[in-house]
C-alpha positions as CSV (number, residue, x, y, z in Angstrom):
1,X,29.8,-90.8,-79.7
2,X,31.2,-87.3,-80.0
3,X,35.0,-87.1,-79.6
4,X,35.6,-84.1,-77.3
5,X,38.8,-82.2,-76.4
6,X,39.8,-80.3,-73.6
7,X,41.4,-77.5,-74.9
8,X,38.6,-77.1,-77.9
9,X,35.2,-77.6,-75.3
10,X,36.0,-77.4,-72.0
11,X,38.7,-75.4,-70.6
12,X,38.5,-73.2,-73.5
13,X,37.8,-71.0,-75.9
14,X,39.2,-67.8,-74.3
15,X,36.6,-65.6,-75.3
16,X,35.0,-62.3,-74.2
17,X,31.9,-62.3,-71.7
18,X,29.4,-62.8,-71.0
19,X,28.4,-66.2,-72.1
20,X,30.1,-69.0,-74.2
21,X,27.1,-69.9,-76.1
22,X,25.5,-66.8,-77.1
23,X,28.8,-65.0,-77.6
24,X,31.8,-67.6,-78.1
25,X,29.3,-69.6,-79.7
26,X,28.2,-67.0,-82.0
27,X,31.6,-66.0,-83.1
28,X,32.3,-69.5,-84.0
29,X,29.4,-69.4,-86.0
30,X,30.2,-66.5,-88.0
31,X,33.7,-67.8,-88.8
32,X,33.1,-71.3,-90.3
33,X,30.3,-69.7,-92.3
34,X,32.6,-66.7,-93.3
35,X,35.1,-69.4,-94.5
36,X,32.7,-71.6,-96.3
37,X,31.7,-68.1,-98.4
38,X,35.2,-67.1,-98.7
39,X,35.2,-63.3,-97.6
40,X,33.2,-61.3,-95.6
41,X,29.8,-60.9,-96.9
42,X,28.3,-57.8,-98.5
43,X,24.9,-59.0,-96.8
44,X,24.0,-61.1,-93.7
45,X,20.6,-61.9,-92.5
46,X,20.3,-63.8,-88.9
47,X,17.2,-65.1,-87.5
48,X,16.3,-66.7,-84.6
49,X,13.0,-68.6,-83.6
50,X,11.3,-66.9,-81.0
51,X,11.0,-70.0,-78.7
52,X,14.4,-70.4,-78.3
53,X,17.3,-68.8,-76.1
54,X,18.9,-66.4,-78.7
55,X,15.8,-64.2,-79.7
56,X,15.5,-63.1,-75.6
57,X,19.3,-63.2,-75.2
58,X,21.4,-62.3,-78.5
59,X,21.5,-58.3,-77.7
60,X,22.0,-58.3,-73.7
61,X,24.8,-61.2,-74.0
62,X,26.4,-59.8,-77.2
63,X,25.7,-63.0,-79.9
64,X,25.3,-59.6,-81.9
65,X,28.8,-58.8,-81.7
66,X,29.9,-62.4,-81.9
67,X,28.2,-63.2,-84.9
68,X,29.6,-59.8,-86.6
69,X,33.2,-60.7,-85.5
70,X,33.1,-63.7,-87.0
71,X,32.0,-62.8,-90.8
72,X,34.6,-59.7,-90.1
73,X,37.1,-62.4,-89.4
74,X,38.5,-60.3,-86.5
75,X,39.6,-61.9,-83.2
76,X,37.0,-62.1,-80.3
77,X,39.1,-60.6,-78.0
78,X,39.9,-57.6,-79.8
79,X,38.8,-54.2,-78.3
80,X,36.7,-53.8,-81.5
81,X,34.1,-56.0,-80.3
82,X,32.4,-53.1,-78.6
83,X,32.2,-51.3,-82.1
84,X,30.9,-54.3,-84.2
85,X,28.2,-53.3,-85.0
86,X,29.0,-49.7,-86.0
87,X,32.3,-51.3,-87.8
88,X,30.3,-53.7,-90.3
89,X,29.0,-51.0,-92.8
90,X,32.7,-49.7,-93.3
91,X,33.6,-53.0,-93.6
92,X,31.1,-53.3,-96.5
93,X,28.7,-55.8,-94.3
94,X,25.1,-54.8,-94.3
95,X,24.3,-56.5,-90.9
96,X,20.5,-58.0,-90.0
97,X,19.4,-59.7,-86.9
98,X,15.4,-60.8,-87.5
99,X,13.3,-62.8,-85.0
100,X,10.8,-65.3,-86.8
101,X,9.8,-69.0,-86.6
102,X,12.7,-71.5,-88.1
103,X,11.3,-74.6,-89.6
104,X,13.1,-77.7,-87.8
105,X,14.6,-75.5,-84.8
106,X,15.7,-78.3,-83.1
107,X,18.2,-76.4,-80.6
108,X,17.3,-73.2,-78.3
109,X,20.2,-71.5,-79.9
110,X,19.4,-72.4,-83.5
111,X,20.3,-69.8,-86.3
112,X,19.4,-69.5,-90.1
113,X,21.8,-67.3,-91.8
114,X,21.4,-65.9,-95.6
115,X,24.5,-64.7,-96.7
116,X,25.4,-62.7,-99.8
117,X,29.0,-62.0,-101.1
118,X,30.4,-58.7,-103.0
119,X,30.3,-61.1,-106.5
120,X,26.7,-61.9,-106.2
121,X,27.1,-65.4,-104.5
122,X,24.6,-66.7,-102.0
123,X,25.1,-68.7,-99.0
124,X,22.2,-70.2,-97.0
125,X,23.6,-71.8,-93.6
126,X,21.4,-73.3,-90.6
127,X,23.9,-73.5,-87.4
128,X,23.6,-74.0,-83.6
129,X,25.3,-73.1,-80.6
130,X,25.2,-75.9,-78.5
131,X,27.1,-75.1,-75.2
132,X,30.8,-73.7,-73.8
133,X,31.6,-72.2,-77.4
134,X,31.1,-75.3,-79.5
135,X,28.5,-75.2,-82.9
136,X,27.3,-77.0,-85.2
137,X,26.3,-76.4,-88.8
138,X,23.7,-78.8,-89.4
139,X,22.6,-77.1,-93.2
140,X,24.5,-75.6,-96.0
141,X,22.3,-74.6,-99.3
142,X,19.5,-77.2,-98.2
143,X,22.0,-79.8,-97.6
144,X,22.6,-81.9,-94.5
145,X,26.1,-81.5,-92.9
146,X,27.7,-81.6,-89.6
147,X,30.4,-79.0,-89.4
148,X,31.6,-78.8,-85.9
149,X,34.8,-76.6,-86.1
150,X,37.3,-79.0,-85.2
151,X,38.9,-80.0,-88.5
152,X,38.9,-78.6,-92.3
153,X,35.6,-80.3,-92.9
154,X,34.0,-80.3,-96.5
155,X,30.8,-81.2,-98.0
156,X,31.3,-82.2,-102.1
157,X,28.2,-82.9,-104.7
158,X,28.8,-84.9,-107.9
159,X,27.1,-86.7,-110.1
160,X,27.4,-90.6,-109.1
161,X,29.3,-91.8,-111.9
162,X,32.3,-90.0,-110.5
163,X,32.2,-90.0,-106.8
164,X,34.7,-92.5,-106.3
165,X,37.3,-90.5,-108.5
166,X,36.3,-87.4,-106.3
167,X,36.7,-89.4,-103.3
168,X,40.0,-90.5,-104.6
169,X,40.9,-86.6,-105.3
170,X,40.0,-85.4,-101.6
171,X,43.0,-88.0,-99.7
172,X,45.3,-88.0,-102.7
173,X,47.7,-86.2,-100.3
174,X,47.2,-88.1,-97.2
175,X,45.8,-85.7,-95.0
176,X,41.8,-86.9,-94.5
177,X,41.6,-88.0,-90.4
178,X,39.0,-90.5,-91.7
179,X,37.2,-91.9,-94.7
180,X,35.0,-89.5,-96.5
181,X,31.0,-90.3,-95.5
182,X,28.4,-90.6,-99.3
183,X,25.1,-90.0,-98.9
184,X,23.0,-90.8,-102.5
185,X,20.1,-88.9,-103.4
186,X,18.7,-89.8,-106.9
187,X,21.7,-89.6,-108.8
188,X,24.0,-87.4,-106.8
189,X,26.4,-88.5,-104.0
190,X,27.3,-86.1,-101.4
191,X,30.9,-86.6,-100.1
192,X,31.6,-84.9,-96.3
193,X,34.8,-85.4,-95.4
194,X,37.6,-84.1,-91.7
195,X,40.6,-83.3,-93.3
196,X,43.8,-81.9,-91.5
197,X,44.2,-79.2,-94.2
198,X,42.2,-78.0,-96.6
199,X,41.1,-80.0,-99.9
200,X,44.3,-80.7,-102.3
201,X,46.1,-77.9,-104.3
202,X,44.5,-78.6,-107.5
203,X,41.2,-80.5,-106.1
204,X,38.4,-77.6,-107.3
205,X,40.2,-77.0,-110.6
206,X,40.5,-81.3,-111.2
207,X,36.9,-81.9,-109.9
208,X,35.2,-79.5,-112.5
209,X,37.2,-81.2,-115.5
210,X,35.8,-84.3,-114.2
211,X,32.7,-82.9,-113.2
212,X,31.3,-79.6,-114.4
213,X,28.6,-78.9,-112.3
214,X,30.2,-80.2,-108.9
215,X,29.4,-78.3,-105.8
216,X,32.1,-77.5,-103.0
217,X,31.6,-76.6,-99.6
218,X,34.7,-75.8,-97.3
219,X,34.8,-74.6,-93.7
220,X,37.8,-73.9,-91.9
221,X,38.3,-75.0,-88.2
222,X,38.0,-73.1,-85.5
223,X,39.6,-74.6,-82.7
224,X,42.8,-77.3,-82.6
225,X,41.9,-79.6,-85.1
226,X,41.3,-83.1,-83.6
227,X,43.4,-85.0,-85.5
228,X,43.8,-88.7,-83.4
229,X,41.4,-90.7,-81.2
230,X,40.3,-90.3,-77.3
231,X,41.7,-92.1,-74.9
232,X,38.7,-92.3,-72.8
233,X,35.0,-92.0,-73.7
234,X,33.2,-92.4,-69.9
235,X,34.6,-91.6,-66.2
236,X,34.5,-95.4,-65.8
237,X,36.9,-96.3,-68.7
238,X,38.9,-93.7,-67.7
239,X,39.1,-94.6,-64.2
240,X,40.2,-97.7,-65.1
241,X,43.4,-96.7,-67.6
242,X,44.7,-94.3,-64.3
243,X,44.1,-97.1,-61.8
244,X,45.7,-100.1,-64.6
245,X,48.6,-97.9,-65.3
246,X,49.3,-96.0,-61.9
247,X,48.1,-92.4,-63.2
248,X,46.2,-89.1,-61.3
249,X,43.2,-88.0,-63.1
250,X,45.2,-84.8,-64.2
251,X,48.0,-87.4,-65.9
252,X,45.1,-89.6,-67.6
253,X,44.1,-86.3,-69.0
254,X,47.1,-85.1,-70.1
255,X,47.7,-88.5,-72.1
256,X,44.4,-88.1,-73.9
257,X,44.1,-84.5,-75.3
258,X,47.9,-85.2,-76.6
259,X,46.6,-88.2,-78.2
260,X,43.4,-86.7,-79.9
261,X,44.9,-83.3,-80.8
262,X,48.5,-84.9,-82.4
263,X,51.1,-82.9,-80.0
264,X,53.2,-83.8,-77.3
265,X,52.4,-83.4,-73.8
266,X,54.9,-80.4,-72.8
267,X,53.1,-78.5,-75.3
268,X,49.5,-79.4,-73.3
269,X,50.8,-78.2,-70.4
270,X,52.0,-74.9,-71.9
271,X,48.7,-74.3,-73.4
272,X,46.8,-74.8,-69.9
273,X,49.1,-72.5,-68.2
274,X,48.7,-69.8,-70.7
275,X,44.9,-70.3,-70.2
276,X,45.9,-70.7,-66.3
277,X,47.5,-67.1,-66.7
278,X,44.5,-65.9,-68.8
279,X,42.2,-66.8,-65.2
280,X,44.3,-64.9,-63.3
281,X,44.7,-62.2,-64.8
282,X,40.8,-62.1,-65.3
283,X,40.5,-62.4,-61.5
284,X,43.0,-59.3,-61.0
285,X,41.0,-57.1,-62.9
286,X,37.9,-58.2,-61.1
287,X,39.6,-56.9,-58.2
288,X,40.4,-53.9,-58.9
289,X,38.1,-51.6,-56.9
290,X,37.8,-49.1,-59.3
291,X,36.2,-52.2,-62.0
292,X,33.4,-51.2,-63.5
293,X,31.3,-52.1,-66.9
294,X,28.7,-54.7,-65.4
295,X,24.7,-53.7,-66.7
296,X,23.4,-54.2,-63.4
297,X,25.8,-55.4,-60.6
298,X,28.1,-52.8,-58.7
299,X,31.6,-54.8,-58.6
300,X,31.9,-56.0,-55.0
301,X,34.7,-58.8,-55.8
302,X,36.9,-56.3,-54.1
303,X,35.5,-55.3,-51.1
304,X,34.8,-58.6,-49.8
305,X,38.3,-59.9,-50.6
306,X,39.3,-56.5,-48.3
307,X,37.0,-57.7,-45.9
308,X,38.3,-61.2,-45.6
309,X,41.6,-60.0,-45.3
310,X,40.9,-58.2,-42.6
311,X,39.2,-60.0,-40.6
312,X,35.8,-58.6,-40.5
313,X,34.1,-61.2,-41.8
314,X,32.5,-64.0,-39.6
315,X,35.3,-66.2,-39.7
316,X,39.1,-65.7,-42.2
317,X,38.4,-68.5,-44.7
318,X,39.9,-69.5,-48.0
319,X,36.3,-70.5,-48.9
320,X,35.4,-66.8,-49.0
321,X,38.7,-65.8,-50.8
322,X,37.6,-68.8,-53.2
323,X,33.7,-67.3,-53.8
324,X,35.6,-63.5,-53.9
325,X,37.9,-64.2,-56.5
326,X,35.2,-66.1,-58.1
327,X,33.0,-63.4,-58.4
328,X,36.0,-60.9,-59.6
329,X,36.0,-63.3,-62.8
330,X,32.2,-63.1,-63.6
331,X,33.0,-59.4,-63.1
332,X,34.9,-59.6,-66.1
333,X,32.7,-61.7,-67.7
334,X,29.6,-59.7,-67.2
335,X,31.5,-56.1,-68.6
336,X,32.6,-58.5,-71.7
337,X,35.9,-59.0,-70.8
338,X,38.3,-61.5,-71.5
339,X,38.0,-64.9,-69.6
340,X,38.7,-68.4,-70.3
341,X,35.3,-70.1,-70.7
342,X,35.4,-73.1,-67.6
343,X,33.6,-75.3,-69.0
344,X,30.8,-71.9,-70.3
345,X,31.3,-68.1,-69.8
346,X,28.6,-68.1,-67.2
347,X,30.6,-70.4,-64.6
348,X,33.8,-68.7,-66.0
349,X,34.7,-67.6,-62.4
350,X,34.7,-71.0,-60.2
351,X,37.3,-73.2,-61.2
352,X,39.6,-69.6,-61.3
353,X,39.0,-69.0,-57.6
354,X,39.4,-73.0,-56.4
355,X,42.6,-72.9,-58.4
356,X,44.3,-69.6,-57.2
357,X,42.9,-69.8,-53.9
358,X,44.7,-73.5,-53.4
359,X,47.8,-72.4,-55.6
360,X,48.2,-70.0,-53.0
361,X,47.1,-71.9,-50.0
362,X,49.5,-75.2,-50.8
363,X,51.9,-72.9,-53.1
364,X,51.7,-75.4,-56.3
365,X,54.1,-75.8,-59.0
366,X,53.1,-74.5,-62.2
367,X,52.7,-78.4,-63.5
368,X,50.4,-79.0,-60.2
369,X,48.3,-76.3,-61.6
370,X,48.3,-77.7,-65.2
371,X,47.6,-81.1,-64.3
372,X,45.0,-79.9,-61.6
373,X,43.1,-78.0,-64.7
374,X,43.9,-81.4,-66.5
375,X,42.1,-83.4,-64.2
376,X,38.9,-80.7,-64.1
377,X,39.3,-81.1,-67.7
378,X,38.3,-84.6,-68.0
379,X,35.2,-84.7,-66.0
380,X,34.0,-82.0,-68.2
381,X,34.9,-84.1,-71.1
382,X,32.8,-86.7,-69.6
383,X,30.1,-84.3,-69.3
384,X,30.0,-82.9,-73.0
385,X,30.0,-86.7,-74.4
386,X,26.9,-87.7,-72.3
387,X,25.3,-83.9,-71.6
388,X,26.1,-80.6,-72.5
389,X,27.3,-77.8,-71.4
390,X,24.1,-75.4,-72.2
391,X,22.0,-74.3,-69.5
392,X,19.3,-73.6,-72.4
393,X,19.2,-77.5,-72.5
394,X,19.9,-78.6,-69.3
395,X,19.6,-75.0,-67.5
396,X,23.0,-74.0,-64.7
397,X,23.3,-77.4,-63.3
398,X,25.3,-78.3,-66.6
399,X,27.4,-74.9,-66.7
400,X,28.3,-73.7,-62.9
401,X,27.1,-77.5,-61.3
402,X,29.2,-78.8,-63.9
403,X,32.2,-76.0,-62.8
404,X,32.0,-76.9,-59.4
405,X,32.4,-80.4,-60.1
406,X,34.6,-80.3,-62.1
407,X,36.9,-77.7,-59.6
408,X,36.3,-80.1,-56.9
409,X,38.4,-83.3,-59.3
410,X,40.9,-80.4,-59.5
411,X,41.6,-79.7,-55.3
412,X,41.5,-83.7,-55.3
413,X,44.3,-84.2,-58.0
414,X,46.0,-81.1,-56.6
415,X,46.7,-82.8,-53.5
416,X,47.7,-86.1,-54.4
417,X,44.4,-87.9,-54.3
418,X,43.7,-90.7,-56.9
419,X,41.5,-90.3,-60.1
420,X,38.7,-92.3,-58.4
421,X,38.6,-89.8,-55.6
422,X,38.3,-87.3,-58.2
423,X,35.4,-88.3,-60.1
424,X,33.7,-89.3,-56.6
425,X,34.0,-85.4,-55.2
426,X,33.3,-84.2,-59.1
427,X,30.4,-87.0,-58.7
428,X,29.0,-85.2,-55.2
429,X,29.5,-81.9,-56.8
430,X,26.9,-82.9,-59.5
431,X,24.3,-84.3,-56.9
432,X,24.4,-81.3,-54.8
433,X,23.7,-78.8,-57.4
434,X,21.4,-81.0,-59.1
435,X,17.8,-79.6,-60.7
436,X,19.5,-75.7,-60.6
437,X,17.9,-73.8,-63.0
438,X,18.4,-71.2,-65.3
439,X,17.2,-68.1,-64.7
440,X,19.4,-65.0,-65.3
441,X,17.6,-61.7,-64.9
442,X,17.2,-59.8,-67.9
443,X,19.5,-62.3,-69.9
444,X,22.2,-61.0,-68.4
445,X,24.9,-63.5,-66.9
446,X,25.1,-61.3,-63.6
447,X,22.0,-62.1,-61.0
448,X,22.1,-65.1,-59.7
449,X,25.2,-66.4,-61.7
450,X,27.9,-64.6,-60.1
451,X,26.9,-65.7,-56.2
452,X,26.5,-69.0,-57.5
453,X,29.9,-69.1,-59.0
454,X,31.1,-68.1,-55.9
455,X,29.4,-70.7,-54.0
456,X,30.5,-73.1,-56.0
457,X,34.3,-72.1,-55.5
458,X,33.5,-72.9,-51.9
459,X,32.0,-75.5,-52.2
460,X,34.7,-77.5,-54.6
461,X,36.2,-77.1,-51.1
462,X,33.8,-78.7,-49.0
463,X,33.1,-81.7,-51.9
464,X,36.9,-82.9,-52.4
465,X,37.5,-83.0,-48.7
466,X,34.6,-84.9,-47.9
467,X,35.8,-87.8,-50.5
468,X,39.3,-87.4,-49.0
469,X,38.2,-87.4,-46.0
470,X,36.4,-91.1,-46.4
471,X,32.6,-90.0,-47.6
472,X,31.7,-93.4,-49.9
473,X,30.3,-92.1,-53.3
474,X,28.0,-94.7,-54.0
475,X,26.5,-93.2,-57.1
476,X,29.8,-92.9,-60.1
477,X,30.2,-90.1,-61.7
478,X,28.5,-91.5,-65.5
479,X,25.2,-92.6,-63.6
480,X,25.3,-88.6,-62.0
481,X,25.5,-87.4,-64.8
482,X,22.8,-89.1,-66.7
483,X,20.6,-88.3,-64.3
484,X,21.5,-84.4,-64.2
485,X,20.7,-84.9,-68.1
486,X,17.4,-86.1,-68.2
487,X,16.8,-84.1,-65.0
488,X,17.5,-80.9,-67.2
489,X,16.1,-82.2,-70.2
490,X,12.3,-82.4,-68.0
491,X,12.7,-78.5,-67.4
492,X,10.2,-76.2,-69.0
493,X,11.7,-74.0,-71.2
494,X,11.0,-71.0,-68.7
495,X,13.5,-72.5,-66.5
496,X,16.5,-72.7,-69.0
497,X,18.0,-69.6,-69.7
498,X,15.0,-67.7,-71.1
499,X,14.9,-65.2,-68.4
500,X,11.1,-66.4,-68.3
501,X,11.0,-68.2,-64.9
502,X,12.7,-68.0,-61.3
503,X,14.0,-64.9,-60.3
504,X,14.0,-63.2,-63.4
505,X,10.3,-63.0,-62.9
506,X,10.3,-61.7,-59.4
507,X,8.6,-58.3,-58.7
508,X,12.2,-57.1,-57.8
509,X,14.0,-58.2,-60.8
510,X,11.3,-57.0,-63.5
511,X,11.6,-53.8,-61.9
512,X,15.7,-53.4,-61.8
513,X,16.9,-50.9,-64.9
514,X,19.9,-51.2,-67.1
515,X,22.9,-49.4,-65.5
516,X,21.9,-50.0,-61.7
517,X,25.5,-51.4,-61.3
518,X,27.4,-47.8,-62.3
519,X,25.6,-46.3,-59.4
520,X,22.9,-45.2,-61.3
521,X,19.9,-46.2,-58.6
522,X,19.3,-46.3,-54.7
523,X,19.8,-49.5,-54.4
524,X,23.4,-49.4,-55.7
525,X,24.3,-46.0,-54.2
């Protein structure tokens, strides 16, 4: 069962747009690799198999520059990102991007890298980006790992004969988070261990006295390291602790990411109000009438917030302010701007608008807000440990279904409903944008994704009340979303984020042209 955090794969990572997994995911990528070779390499070679999501997608959605800020170990939200590319020769990084068949590409968004470092070393890594900014490296130099990014995980090859003194040497000062795993192949033993630090003072220069030819791995993590256990694992168990002890949903997740991350709860709630902040601000600048940057859509956010405001719409509605300020988010996203992925970069904008439109409309407390975010939180947990978040698995039911789902448990806990009622509107959420598909023009996340972020802002509306209200939910939220799952899982590839099917194939859509959102077409003006 994988142990998933709030903070680390669903309400997080702040990133820059347009998309979690091709350019959150990518980033993430190039760090734990760039750790596990210890400097920024002289040469890197990335391939992607032509079947999967990153050969159509990795230039339009920037993976490119992801990948490149990662093995520069520079910040994904720095303004350098648009130079990247250009940066990596004076960097000393010569910088390949090749697309060819990958033996075992078990994962749309799977990724062989071939690294070389200034002294001559060479690194051979096989990773994948597997939805809202979370990877996995499932090879390093031929050998089976699982490197997630959530703890100073190693991988260690010695001879047998000393594996238990080795395994000894990696907890000698107390800080593994659980037993190393072996695996024996002839007569080597392969120790991979989750540490809270990394290996020992001493441990690399120890190992080779026992054990001269001894191979170390390291990666570094990328997100909080996940250092206890969950509190919950399904939206029934976790039902059960609020109901048993009293709780919202929003308190029920506030008690489990301070459990599996190791800090107190005042300093959760901090962290979701600085990534609260981080929302808003990205819906200010999507505001801004004079916002620009978008490859195809003219900003509108604006104007139809104007509109609403002033009545000439067909009726005033928070629902519209909702969608608007929705849409200003995916503005952002779509000119690469900073945004808090919610759970993925492509429904960045929909638990944003829900949350600021009710803030505003109720006039919440900053710890309404947190625990609001909280409570969206878990049923994206839930999600993650029975799904995913990647609409090139399960196509844009699992990134803006899951969004508006999980904004709909938010307006639920927001106004004092209970954690059942929570996962009942998140549950309806699920059912109603069941079977949505995948199907970005140009593999860009701007046409359809930004109306249907803003739909499903309005409609997180329309769910929660209809739960409050006294709608019976007779389907609970774990049985929705195994169905959503295997209901994604039987779309064809065309359908999931491959810009091969749907509208990205109509005669309209072939025909639009890079830059048709600065103006540069009739269409736009």
């Amino acid at each position: 069962m994988k142990t998933i955090s709030i903070f680390n794969h669903v309400l997080g990572p702040v990133m820059r747009g347009p998309s979690s997994s091709h350019t959150a995911g990518a980033f993430h990528i190039g760090c734990m690799v760039r750790s596990i070779l210890g400097c920024t390499p002289s040469r890197a070679v990335l391939a992607f198999d032509p079947a999967g999501s990153y050969a159509a997608t990795y230039e339009p959605q920037g993976a490119d520059r992801g990948f490149a800020m990662g093995l520069m170990d520079r910040a994904l939200t720095d303004e350098s990102f648009f130079t990247a590319l250009q940066d990596a020769p004076a960097a000393g990084m010569e910088l390949e991007f090749h697309v060819r068949p990958l033996a075992g590409a078990d994962h749309p968004n799977t990724t062989d890298l071939d690294l070389s470092s200034p002294d001559g070393r060479r690194l051979r890594v096989v990773a994948r980006s597997i939805g809202g900014g979370e990877v996995e490296i499932t090879r390093v130099d031929g050998r089976p790992v699982l490197f997630n990014g959530s703890a100073y995980e190693s991988l260690v090859e010695v001879p047998g004969g000393v594996a238990e003194t080795a395994r000894g040497l990696m907890g000698a000062d107390g800080q593994l988070l659980e037993e190393p795993r072996a695996a024996h192949e002839g007569g080597v033993v392969r120790l991979a261990a989750r540490r809270a630090s990394l290996l020992p003072t001493g441990f690399r220069e120890r190992l080779r006295e026992i054990a001269p030819g001894a191979k170390v791995w390291e990666s570094s993590p990328v997100y909080f390291v996940q250092k206890g256990r969950p509190l919950f694992s399904s939206a029934a168990e976790m039902v059960h602790i609020a109901e048993e002890r009293g709780w919202s949903l929003g308190r029920t997740a506030l008690a489990h990411e301070s459990q599996l991350l190791g800090i107190d709860e005042a300093t959760v709630i901090e962290e979701m109000l600085r990534r609260y902040d981080i929302m808003v601000r990205s819906v200010e600048l999507g505001l801004d009438p004079t916002f620009t940057g978008m490859q195809f859509l003219p900003a509108c956010a604006g104007t139809i917030f104007r509109a609403e405001a002033e009545g000439r719409l067909s009726v005033r509605s928070l629902h519209t302010r909702a969608a608007a300020r929705a849409l200003a988010v995916m503005h952002v996203d779509g000119a690469m701007g900073v945004v808090c992925a919610a759970p993925t970069g492509g429904s960045a904008g929909v638990i944003p608008g829900t949350m600021l439109t009710l803030a505003e409309e109720r006039g919440l407390s900053r710890e309404q807000i947190a625990m609001a975010l909280l409570a969206a939180g878990a049923v994206g947990v839930i999600l993650a440990v029975r799904a995913t978040f990647a609409a090139e698995v399960a196509g844009c039911q699992v990134e803006i279904g899951a969004s508006g789902a999980m904004a709909a448990a938010a307006v639920v806990d927001a106004v004092g409903g209970s954690a059942r009622q929570a996962c009942d509107a998140a549950a309806i959420g699920f059912q109603n944008t069941m079977g949505t598909i995948c199907d970005l023009l140009h593999g860009t996340v701007e046409i359809p994704c930004h109306t249907r972020n803003g739909a499903a802002a309005a409609s997180a509306f329309v769910n929660a009340d209809l739960v409050l209200g006294g709608y019976t939910n007779f389907i609970p939220l774990d049985e929705t979303i195994d169905a959503v799952y295997a209901v994604g899982l039987s779309m064809p590839s065309e359908l999931r984020c491959t810009s091969k099917g749907g509208l990205a194939i109509a005669p309209s859509a072939l025909a639009l042209k890079q830059g048709c959102g600065a103006g540069g077409c009739t269409r736009c003006g």
